[in-house]
C-alpha positions as CSV (number, residue, x, y, z in Angstrom):
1,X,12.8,13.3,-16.3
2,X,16.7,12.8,-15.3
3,X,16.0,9.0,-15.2
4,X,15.2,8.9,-18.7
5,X,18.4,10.6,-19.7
6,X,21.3,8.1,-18.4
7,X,23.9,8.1,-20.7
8,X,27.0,5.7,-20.8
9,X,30.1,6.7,-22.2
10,X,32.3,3.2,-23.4
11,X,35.1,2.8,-25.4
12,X,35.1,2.1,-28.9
13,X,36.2,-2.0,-28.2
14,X,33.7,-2.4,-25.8
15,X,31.1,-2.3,-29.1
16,X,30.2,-5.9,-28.5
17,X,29.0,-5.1,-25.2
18,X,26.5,-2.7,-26.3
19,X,23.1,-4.8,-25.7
20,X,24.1,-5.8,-22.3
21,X,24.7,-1.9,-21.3
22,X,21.1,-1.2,-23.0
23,X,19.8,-4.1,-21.0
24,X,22.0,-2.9,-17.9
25,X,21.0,1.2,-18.2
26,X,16.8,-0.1,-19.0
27,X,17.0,-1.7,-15.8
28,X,18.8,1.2,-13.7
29,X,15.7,3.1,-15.2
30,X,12.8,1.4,-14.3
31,X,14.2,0.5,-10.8
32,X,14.6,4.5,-10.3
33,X,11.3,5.2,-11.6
34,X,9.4,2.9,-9.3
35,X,11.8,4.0,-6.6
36,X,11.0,7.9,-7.2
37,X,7.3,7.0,-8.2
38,X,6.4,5.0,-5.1
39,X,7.5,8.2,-3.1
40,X,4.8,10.0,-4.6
41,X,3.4,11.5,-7.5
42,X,4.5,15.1,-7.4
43,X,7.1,17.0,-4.9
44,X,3.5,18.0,-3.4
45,X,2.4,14.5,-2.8
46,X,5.7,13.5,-1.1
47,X,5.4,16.4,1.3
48,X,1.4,15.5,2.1
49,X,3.0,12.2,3.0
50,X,5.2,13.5,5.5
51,X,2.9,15.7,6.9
52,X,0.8,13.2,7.3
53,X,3.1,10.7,9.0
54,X,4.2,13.6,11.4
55,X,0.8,13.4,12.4
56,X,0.3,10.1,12.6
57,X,3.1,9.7,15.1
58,X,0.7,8.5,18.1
59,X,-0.9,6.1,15.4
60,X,2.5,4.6,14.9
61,X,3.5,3.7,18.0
62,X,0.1,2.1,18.7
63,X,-0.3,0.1,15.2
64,X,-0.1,-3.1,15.9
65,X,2.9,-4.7,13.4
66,X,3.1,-6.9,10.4
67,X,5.0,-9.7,12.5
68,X,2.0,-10.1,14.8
69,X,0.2,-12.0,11.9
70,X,3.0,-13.8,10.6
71,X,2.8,-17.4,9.4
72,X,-0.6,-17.0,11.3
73,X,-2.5,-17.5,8.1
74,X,-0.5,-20.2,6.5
75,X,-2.4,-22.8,4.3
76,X,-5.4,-20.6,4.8
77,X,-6.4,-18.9,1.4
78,X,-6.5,-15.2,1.4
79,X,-8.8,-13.7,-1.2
80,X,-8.0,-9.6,-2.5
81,X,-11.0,-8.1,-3.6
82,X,-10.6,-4.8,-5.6
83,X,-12.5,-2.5,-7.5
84,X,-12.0,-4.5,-11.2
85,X,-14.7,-5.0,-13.5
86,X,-15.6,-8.9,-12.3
87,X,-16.4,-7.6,-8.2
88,X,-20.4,-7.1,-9.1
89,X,-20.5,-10.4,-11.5
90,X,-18.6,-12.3,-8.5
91,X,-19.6,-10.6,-5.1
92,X,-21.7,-13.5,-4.6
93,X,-19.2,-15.8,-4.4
94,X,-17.3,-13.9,-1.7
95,X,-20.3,-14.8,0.9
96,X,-19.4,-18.6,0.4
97,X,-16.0,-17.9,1.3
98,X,-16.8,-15.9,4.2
99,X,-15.1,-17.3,7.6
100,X,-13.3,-20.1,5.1
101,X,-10.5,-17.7,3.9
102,X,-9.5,-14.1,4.8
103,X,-10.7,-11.6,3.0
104,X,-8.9,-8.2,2.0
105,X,-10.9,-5.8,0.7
106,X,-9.1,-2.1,-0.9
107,X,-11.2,1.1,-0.2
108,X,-12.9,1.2,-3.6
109,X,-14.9,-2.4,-3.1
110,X,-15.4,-2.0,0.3
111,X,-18.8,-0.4,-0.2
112,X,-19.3,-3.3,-2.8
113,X,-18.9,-5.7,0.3
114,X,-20.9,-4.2,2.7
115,X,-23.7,-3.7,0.8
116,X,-23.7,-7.4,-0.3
117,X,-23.5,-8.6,3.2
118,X,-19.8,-10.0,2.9
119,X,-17.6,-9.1,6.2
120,X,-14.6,-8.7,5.2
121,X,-11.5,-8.3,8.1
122,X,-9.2,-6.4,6.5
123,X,-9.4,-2.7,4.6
124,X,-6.4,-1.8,2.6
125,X,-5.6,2.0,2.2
126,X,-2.8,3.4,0.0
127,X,-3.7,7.0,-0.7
128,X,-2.5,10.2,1.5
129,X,-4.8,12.8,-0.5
130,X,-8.1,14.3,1.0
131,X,-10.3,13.2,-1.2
132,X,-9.5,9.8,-0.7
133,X,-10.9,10.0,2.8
134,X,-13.5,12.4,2.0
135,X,-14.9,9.4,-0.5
136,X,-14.6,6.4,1.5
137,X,-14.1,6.8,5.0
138,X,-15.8,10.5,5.9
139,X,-19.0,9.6,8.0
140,X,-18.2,5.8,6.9
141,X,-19.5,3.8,10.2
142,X,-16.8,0.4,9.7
143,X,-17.2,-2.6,12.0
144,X,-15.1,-2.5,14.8
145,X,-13.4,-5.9,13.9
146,X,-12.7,-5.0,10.8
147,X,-8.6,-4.3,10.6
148,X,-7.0,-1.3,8.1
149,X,-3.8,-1.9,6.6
150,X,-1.7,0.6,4.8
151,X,1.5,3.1,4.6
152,X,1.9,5.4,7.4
153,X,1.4,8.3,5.3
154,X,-2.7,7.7,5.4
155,X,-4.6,10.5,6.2
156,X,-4.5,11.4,9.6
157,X,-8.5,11.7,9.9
158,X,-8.8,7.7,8.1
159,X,-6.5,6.4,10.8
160,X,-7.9,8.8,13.8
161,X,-11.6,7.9,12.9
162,X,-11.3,4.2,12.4
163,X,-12.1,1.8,15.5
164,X,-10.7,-1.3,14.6
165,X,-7.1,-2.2,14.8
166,X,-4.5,-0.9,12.3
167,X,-1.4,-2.7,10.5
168,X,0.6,0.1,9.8
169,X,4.2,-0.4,7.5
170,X,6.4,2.0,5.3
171,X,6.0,1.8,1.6
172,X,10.0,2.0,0.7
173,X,12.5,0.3,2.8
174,X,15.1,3.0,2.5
175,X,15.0,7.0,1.9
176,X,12.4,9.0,4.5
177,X,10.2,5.9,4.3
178,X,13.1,3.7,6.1
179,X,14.1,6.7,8.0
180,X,10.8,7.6,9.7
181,X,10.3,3.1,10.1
182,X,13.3,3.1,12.1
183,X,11.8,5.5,14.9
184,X,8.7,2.9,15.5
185,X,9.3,-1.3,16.3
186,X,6.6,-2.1,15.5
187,X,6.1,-0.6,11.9
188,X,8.3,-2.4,9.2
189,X,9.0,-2.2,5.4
190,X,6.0,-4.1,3.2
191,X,6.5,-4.3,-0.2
192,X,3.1,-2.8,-1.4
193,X,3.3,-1.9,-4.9
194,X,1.3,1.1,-5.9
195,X,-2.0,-0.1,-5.6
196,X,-4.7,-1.0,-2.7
197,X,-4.7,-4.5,-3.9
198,X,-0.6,-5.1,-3.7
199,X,-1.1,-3.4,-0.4
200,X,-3.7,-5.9,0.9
């Protein structure tokens, strides 16, 4: 709520710089409120986060790292399929592309996939709460090629229970995000937005 409440004190002459120190303090905002937002949603979230990361410490050291894949892909097209209201119209399509572009698919069209015969290699993951796992990856038998990409705050029993390999970055390159990224080489800062699709 501080965010929101920025005030700049100027003096009287600098009146014709008024729109630019709108323009200046709008932006100060919004930069702080993905900042603060992307750490979590509540002061309970952020701490589920680093509980889970604490134990996800073996996890970390073993996740293989963004820079492995690097410019691996290039010219290949890469196609994100999320949960949106086109997946059932278009699901078809995706078996055409199979083994002619990668395919990322986010938790919530994963079942959409599968049960449409489309393999896709990667599974993107942003969410630390329980019932995220419970949902989507409880009793969930995935294909052991099939790679899971997200934040190191996942849920301890996603990461723990999945056989494939694991790409595992921070979410914020800075704050506890950067601090606990520092202890691992191989997990690095990926911008992910705040969704499974920007994470994939």
């Amino acid at each position: 709520q501080y965010v929101h409440n920025i005030q700049v004190l100027t003096l009287p002459n600098y009146h014709m710089y008024n729109k630019f120190f709108v323009d200046v303090i709008k932006n100060i905002t919004k930069r702080c409120l993905v900042r603060i937002s992307a750490l979590g949603n509540s002061l309970k979230d952020n701490f589920e986060g680093l509980r889970n990361c604490y134990h996800n410490i073996h996890k970390c050291m073993e996740s293989n790292s963004i820079e492995e894949i690097r410019g691996k892909f290039e010219g290949y097209p890469a196609i994100i399929v999320s949960a949106g209201p086109s997946l059932d119209k278009n699901i078809h399509l995706l078996k055409e592309a199979q083994d002619k572009a990668v395919i990322l698919t986010c938790d919530a069209s994963w079942r959409a996939c599968n049960k449409n015969g489309v393999r896709p290699d990667a599974i993107a993951s942003i969410e630390r709460v329980l019932a995220t796992y419970q949902y989507y990856y409880e009793n969930v038998e995935f294909p052991e090629d099939l790679v899971l990409i997200g934040p190191t705050l996942l849920r301890p029993e996603m990461i723990g229970g999945f056989k494939g390999k694991e790409i595992l970055s921070t979410k914020i390159d800075g704050g506890l995000d950067g601090w606990w990224a520092d202890f691992f080489e191989n997990v690095s800062y990926v911008d992910q937005g705040m969704t499974c699709a920007g994470t994939a």
